[in-house]
Wavefront OBJ file of the C-alpha trace (Angstrom):
o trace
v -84.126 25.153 16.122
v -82.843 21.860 17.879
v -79.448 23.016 18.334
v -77.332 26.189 18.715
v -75.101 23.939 15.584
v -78.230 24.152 13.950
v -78.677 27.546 13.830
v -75.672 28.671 13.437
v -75.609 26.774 10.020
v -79.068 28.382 9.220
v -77.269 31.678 9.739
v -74.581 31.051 7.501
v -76.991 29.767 4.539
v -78.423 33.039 5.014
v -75.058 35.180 4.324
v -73.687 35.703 0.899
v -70.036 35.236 0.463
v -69.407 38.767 0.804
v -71.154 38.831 4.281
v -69.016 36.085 5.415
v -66.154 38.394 4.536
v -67.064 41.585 5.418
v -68.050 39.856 8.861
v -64.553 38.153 9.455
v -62.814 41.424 8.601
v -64.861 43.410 11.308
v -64.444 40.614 13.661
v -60.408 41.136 12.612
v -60.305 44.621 12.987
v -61.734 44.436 16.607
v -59.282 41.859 17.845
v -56.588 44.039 16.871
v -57.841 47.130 18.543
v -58.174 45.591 22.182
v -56.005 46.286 25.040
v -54.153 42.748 26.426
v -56.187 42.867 29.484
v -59.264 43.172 26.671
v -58.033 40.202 24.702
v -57.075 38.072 28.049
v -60.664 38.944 29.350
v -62.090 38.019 26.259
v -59.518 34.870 25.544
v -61.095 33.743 29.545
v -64.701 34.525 28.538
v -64.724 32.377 25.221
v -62.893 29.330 26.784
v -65.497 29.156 29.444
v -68.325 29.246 27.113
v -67.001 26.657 25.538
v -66.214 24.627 28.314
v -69.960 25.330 29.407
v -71.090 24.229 25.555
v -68.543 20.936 25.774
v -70.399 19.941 28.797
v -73.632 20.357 27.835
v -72.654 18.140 24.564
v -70.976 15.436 26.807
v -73.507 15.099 29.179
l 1 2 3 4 5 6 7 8 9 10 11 12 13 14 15 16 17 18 19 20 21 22 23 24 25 26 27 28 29 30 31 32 33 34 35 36 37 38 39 40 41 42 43 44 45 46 47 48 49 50 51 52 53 54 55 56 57 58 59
């Protein structure tokens, strides 16, 4: 694959509709269940990869 874009759109051709939703509904289910310092530790972790990812892009 050429791109992480690239393969995350290869994953999602692979899922069925019902994947997709059973996937977003776990994904709910454990944001709800984390502690704030869980969800501020992930919130921190997620903005830096994507800061990371945005600066690979841009340079």
């Amino acid at each position: 694959m050429a791109s992480t874009k690239e393969y995350l759109d290869f994953i999602m051709e692979q899922l069925s509709d019902l994947d997709e939703v059973v996937i977003a509904l776990y994904q709910w289910l454990q944001l709800q269940r984390r502690s704030p310092e869980e969800y501020e530790a992930w919130f921190d972790g997620v903005a830096k990869e994507c800061e990371i990812l945005e600066l690979k892009i841009v340079f």
